[in-house]
N, CA, C and O of each residue as an XYZ file, in Angstrom:
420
protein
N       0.855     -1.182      0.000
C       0.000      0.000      0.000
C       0.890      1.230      0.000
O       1.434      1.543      1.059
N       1.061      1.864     -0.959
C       2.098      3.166     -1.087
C       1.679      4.311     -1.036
O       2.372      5.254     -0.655
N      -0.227      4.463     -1.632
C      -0.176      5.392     -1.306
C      -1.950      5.447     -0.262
O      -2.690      4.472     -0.132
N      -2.152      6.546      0.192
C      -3.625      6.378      1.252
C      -4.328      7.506      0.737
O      -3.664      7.997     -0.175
N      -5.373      8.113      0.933
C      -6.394      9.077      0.622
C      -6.941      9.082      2.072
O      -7.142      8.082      2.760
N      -7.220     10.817      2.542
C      -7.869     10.508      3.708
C      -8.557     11.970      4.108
O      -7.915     12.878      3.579
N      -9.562     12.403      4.810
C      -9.886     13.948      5.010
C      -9.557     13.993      6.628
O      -9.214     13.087      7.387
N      -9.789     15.369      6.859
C      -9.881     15.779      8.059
C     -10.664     16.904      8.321
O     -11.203     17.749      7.607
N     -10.532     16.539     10.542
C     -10.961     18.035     10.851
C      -9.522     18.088     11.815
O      -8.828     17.215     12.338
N      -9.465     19.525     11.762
C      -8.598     19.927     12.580
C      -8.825     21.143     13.291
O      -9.020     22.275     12.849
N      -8.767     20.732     14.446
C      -8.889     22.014     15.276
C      -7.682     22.429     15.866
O      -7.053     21.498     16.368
N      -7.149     23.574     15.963
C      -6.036     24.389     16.648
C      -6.264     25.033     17.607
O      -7.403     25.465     17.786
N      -5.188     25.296     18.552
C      -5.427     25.866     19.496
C      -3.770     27.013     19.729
O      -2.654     27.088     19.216
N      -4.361     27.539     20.543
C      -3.310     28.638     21.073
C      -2.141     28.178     21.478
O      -2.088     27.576     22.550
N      -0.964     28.378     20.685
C       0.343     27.651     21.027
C       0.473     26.332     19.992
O       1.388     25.509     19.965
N      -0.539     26.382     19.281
C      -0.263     24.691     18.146
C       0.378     25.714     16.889
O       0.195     26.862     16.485
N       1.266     24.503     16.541
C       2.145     24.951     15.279
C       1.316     25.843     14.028
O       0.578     25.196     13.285
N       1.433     27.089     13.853
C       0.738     27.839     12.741
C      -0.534     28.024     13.056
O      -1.307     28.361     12.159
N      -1.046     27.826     14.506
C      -2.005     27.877     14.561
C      -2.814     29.934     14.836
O      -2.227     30.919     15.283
N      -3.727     29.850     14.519
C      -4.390     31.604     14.567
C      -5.595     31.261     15.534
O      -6.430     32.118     15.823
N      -5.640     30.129     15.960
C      -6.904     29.632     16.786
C      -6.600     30.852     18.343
O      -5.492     31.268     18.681
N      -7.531     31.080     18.826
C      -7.893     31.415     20.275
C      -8.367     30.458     21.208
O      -8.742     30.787     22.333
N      -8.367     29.453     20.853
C      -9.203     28.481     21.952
C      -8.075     28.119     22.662
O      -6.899     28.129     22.299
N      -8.598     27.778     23.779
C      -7.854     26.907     24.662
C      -6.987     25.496     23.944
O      -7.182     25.186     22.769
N      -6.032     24.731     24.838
C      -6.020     23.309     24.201
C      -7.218     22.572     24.818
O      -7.706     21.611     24.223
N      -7.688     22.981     25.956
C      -8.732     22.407     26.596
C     -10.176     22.715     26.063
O     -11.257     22.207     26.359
N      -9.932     23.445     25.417
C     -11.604     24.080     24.276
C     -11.710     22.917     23.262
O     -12.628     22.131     23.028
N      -9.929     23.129     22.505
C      -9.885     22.395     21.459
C     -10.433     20.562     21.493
O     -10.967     19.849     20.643
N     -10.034     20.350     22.740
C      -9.851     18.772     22.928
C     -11.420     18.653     23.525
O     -11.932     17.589     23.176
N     -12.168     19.372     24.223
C     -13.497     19.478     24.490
C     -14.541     19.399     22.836
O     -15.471     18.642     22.558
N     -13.957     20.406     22.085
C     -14.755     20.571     20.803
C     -15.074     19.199     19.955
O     -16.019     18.529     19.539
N     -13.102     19.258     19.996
C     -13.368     17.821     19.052
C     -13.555     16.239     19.172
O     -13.567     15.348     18.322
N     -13.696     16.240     20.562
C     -14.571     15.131     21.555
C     -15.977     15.150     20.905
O     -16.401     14.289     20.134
N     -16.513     16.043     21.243
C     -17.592     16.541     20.302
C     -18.231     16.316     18.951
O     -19.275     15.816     18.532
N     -17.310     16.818     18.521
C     -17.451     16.198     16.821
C     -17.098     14.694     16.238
O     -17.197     14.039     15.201
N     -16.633     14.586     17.559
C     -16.449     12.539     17.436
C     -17.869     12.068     17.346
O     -18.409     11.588     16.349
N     -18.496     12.309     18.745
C     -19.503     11.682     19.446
C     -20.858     12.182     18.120
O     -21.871     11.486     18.049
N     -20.668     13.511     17.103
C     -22.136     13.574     16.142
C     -21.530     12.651     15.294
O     -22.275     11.764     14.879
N     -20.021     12.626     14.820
C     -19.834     11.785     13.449
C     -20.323     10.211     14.051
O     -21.172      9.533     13.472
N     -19.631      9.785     15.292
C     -20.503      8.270     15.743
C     -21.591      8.074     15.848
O     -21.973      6.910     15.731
N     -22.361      8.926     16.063
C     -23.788      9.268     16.259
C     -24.596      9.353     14.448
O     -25.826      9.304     14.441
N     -23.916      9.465     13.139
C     -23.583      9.415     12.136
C     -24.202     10.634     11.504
O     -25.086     10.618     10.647
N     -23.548     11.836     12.106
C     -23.194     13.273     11.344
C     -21.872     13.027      9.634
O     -20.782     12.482      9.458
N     -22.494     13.516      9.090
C     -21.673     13.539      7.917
C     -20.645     14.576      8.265
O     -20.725     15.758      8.601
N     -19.450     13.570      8.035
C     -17.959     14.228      8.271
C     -17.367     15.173      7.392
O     -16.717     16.076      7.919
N     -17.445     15.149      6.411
C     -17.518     16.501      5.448
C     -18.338     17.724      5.692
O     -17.812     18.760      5.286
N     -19.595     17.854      6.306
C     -20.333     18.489      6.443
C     -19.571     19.318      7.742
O     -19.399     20.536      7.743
N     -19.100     18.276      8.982
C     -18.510     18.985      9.715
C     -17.332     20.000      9.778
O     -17.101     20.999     10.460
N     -16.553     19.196      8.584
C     -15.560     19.355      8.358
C     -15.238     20.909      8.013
O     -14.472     21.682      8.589
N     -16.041     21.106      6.931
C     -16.462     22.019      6.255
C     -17.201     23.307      7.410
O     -16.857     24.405      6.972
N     -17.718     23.405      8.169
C     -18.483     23.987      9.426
C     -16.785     24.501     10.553
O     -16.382     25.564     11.025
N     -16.205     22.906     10.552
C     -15.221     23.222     12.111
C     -13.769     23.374     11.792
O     -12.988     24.001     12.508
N     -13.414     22.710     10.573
C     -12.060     22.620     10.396
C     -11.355     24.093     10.465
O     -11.830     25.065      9.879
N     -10.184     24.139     11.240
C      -9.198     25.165     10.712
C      -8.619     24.958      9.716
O      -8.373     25.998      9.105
N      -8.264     24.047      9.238
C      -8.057     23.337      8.228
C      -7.751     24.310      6.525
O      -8.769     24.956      6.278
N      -6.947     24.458      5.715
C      -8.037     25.226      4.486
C      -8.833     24.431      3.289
O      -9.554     24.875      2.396
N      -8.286     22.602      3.720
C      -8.914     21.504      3.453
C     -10.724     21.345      3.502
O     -11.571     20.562      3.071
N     -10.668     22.733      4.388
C     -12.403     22.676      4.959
C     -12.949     22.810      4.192
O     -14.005     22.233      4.455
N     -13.023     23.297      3.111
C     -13.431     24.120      2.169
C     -13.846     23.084      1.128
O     -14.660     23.349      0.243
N     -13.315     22.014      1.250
C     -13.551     20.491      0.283
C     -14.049     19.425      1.338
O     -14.074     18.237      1.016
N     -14.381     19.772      2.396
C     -14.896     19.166      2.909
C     -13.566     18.030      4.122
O     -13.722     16.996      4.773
N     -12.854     18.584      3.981
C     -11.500     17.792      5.116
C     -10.432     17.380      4.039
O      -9.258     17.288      4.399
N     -10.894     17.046      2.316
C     -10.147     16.062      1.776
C      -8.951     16.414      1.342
O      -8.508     17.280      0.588
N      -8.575     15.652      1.908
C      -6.449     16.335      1.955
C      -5.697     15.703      0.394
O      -4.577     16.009     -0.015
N      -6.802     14.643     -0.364
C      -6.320     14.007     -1.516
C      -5.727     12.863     -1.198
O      -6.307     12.187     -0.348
N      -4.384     12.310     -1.796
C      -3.660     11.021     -1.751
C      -2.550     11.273     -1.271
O      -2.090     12.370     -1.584
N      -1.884     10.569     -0.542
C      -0.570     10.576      0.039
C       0.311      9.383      0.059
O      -0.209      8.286     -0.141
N       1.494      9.465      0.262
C       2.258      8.451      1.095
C       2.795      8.728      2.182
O       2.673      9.772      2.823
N       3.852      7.143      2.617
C       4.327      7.766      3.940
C       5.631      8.790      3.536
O       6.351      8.661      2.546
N       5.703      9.575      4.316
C       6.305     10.502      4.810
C       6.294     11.978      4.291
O       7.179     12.795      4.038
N       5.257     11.981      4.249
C       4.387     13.027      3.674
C       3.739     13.855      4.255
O       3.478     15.024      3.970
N       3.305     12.835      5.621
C       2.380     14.017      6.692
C       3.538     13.075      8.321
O       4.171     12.036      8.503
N       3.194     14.229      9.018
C       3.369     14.123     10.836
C       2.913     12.736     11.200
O       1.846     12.132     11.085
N       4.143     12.439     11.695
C       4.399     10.466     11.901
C       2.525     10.121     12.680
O       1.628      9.409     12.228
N       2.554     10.837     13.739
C       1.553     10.102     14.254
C      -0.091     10.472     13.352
O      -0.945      9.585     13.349
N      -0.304     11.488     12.817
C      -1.340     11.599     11.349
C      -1.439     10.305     10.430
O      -2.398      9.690      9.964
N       0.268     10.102     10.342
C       0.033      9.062      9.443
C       0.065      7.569      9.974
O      -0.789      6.832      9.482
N       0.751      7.128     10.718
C       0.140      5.871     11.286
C      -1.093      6.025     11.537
O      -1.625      5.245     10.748
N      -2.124      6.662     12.283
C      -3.233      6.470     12.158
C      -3.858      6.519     10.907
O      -4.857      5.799     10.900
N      -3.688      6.996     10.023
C      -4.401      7.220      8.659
C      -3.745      5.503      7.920
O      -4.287      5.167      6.867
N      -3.152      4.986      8.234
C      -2.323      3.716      7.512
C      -2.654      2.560      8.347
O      -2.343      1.409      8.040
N      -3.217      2.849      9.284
C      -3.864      2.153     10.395
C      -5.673      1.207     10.173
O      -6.218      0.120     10.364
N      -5.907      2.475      9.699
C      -7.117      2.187      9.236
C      -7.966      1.707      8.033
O      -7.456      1.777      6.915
N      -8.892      1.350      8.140
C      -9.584      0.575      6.727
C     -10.320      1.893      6.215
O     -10.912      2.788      6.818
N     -10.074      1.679      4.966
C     -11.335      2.550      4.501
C     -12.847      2.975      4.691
O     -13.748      2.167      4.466
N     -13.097      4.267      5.112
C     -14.094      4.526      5.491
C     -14.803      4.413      7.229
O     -15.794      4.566      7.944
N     -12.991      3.918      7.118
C     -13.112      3.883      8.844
C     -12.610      5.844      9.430
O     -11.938      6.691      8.841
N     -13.338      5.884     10.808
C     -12.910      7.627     11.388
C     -11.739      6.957     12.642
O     -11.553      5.797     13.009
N     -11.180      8.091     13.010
C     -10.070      7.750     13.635
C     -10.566      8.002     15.326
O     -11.567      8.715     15.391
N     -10.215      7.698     16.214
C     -10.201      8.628     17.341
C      -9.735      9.895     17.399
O      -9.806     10.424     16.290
N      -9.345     10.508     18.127
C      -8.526     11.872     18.185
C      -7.054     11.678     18.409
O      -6.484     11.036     19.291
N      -6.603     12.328     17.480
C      -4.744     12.208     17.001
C      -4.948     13.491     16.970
O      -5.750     14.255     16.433
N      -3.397     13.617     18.164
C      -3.129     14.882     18.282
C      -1.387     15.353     17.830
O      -0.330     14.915     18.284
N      -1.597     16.228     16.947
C      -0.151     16.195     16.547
C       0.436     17.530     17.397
O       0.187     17.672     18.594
N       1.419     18.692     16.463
C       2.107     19.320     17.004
C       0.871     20.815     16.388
O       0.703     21.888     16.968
N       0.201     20.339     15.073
C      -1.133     21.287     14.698
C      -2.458     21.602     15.873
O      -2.882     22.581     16.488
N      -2.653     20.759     15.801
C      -3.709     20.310     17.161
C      -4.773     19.428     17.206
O      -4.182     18.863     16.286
N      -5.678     18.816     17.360
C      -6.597     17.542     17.282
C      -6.845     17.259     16.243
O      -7.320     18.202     15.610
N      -6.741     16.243     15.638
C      -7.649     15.777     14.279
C      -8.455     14.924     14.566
O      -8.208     14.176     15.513
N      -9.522     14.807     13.906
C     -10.479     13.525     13.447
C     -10.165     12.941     11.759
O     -10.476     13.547     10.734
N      -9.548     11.757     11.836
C      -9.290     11.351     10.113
C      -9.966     10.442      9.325
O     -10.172      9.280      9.673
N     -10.193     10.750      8.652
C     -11.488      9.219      8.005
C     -10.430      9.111      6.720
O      -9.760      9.915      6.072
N     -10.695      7.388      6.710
C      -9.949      7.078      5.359
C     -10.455      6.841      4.296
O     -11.216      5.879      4.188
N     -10.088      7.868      2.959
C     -10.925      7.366      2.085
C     -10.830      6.483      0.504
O     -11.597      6.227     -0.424
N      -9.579      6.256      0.822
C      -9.138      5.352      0.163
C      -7.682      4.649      0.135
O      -7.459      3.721     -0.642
């Protein structure tokens, strides 16, 4: 498997790498707890995406396109290489700030 397809949300917080967010890390990790529990609850993840992401991916709905490894932030991508298609991730938190990742191919 060389290469993965996958979207996101990402929320930032105050002090995350490039981040312009104002929230807390404790807002951030509250929010996107949150947006776990509607996408399990089965909120369409694009829809959110598009609504919460800091992301500028938001705008397509999370979709970041195709990748390989070493392409994105080690722990982004083991979880994204981790998973089956069409599977959502828990919350992976990098040095940006929380993601939710669904794989989409």
């Amino acid at each position: 498997m060389s290469q993965v397809r996958a979207s996101h949300i990402l929320l930032m917080y105050k002090g995350s790498m490039r981040s312009t967010a104002s929230r807390s890390k404790d807002e951030a990790l509250q929010q996107i707890t949150d947006l776990k529990t509607q996408i399990d609850s089965g909120a369409d993840f694009a829809d959110l995406a598009r609504q919460h992401s800091d992301c500028p991916s938001s705008s397509s709905g999370g979709d970041l396109g195709s990748f390989g490894r070493g392409q994105m932030v080690k722990p982004f991508e083991d979880a994204t290489y981790s998973m089956d298609v069409g599977q959502t991730s828990g919350i992976v938190e990098t040095d940006f700030g929380y993601h939710l990742i669904q794989r989409t191919a």
